[in-house]
N, C-alpha and C positions, 0 to 999 in steps of 0.2 A: 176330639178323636173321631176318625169316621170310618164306619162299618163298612165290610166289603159287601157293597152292590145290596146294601137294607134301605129300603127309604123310610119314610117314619108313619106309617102301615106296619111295615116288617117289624120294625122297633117296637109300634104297641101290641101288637101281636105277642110279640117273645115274653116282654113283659107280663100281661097276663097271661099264660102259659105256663110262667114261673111260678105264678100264685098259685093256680090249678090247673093243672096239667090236663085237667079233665073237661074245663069248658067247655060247655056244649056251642055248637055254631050261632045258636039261636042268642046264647046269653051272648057271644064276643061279637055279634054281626052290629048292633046299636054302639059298643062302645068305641068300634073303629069307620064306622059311616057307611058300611059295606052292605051288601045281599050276601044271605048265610049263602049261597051259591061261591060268591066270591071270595067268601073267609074261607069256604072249606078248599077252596081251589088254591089262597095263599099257604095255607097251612100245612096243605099238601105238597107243595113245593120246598115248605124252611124242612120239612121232617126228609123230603125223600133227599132234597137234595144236604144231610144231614149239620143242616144251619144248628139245628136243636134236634136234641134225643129227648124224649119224654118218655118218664117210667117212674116207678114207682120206687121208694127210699122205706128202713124200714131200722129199728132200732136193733142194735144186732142182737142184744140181751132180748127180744124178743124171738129169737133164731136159737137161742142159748149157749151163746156167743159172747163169756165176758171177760176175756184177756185178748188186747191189742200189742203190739209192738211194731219200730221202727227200727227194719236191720239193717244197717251200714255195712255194707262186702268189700272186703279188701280180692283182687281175685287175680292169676297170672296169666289167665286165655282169656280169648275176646272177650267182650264184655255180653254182646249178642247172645253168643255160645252158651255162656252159662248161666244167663239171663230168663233165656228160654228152656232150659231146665229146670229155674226155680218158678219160669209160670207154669209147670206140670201139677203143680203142689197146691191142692184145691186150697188151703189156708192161706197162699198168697193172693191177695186181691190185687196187688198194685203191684209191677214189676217196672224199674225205670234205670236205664242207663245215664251214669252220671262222670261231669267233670270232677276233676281233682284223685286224691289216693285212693277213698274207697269209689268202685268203680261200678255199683249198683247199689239201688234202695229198694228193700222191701217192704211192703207193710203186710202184717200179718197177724189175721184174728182166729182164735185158737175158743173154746170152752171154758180150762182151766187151767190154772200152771203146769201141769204134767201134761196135758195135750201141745201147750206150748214148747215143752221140753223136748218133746217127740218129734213136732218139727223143726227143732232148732239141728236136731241129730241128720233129718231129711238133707236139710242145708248143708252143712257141714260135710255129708259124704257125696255132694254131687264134686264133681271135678272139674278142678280152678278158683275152689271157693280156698281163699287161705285164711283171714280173717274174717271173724264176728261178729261185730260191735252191736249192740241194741241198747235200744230205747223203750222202756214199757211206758204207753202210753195209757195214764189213769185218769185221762178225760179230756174230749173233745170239747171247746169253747166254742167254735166257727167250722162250718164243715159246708162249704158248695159257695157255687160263686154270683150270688145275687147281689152282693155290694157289687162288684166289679162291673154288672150287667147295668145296676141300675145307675151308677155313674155316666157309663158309655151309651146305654138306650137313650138317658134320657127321660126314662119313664118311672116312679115309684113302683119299685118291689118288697114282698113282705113274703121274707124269709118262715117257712116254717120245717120245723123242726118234729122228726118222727118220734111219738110216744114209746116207752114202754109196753109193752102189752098190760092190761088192768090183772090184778093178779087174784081178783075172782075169777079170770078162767085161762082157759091154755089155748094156744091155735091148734085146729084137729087138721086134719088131712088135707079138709076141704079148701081149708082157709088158706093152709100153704102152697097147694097147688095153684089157688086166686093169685096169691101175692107173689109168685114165681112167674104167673104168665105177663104180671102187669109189670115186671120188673123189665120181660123183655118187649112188652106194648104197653108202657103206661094209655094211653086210649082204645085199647082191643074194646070192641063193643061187647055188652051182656050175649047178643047172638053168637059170636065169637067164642068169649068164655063158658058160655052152657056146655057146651058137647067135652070140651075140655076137664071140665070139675063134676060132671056128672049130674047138676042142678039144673033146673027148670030157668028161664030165663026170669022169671021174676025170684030165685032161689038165687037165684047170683045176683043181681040187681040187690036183693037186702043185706046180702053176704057183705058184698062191696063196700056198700052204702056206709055197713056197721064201722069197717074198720077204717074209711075215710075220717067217719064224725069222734071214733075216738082218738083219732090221731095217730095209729098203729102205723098208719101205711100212709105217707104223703107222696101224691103222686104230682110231678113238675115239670116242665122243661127245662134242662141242659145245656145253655148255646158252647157250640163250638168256640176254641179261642181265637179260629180262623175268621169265623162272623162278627166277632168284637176285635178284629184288626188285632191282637195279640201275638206276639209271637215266641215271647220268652217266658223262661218258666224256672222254679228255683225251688229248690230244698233249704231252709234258714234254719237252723239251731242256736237257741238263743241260754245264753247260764246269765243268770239273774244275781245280783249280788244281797240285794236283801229282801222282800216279799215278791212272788211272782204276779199274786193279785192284778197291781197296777197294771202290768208290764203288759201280763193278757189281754187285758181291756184297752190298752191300749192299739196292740198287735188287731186284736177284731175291727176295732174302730177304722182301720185303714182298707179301705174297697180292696187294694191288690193281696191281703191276705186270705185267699180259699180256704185254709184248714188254719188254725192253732189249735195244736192239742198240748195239755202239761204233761209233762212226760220226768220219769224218774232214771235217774242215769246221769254223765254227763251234762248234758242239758238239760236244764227245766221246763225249755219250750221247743215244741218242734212243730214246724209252719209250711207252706206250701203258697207261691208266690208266682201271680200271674201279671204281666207287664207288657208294655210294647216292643223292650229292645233291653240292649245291654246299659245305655244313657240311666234305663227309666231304672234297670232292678240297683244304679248304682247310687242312686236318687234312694229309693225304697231302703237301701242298707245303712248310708247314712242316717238316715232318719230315725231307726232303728239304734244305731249306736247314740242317738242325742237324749234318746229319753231315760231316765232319772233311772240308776239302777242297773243298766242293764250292763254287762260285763263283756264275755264272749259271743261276739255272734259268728256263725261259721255257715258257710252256703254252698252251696253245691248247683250246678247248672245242669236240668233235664238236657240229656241230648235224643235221647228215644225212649218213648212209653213203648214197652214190651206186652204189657196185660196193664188190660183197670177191668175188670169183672167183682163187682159189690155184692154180688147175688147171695151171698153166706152173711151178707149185712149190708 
């Protein structure tokens, strides 16, 4: 498969990037052959010309953030129209117009069951929304797209994954407004951040540092799906007939799975599916229906992201 206009520079670049989003020029200028002059010059180009986003990822439960759900909208006006009403709704992080009957997907992370309640009511009185359907999802397996990157780079990447917060302490003010700036500049420098958080530059420097090494806060690059030649995209709901275990391990194991989360409802799994074209997601669904178990799968084709804003997790 080959990258639009990445040569294999570009490709190891991205890939370490993914690991640490925070490389210094110094540490990636030895492992791509370059002068840190040069690397800071390529890497200014993949971000400005937005090949990769890099920012920071963050456990929501550390946000206090712990009910997820996926809501299926059935709706009777454009899909646009009232799409863009539900991304008014700060608990909407994902807003996506979709093929078939329900005609948008929401993902939406709420506190508690009652906060969830509260926007499912939001929902519900915006106009056009006719149907409901959700999915609580009670646990993400695979979330971001480093199989898929590392397939297509070429490069080994090593996904990691945002901790909890350590529950000897809490995040204070400081800490939040750190990991909110790095969420919209995962690389903003300590000079940068100081004036912002009110710290001294070496007060933000360990601030950082702290929530980097306990894994609070993993900061990465993003590649665009345009940069990995991608162009199609898919919602997969999967009903499992007897443990879902397998089936999971499965689903993660496959690069074009970005998300599987187990989810209670209808389906037991609910996935998110990045590919080259219609050929590849119809390859990807087969595949799916062959392995041991699995029952229903139901899909849904993105045709427009309306909102992806993480920042509440």
């Amino acid at each position: 498969m080959q990258t639009n206009g990445l040569d294999a520079i570009d490709r190891q670049l991205i890939g370490e990037l993914i690991v640490d989003g925070r490389a210094s020029y110094a540490a990636l200028a030895p492992k791509v052959g370059l002068s840190q002059a040069a690397v800071r010059a390529r890497v200014k180009k993949l971000l400005d010309d937005k090949v990769v986003t890099v920012t920071a990822r963050v456990d929501p439960r550390s946000l206090g953030l712990g009910v997820f759900a996926f809501v299926f909208i059935t709706i009777d006006q454009p899909a646009r129209v009232v799409g863009n009403e539900l991304a008014k709704i700060p608990e909407a992080v994902f807003v996506v117009c979709l093929s078939g009957r329900q005609g948008l997907l929401v993902e939406i992370r709420c506190r508690d069951n009652t906060h969830l309640l509260d926007v499912f009511d939001q929902v519900r009185g915006i106009a056009g929304v006719v149907e409901v359907d959700s999915l609580t999802a009670m646990e993400y397996r695979k979330s971001g797209t480093s199989g898929i990157a590392e397939e297509i780079l070429g490069t080994p990447v090593a996904m990691r994954v945002a901790k909890p917060v350590p529950i000897d302490r809490k995040l204070d003010d400081v800490d939040l407004a750190l990991i909110g700036e790095l969420v919209h500049d995962g690389r903003a420098t300590f000079v940068d951040l100081a004036p912002k958080s009110g710290l001294s530059q070496a007060g933000v420097r360990s601030r950082v540092q702290r929530l980097i090494e306990e894994q609070v806060v993993v900061i990465q690059a993003f590649p665009s799906a345009e940069a990995l030649g991608l162009a199609s995209f898919a919602a997969v709901q999967v009903a499992v007939r007897g443990p879902v275990e397998p089936v999971a391990q499965a689903l993660c194991a496959r690069p074009e799975f970005t998300v599987v989360a187990l989810s209670g409802g209808t389906y037991d799994l609910v996935c998110e599916v990045w590919c080259r074209n219609y050929p590849h997601l119809l390859e990807i669904l087969d595949t799916v229906r062959a392995i041991d178990n699995v029952g229903v799968v139901q899909s849904n084709t993105y045709l427009e992201i309306l909102k992806e804003d993480y920042r509440l997790g």
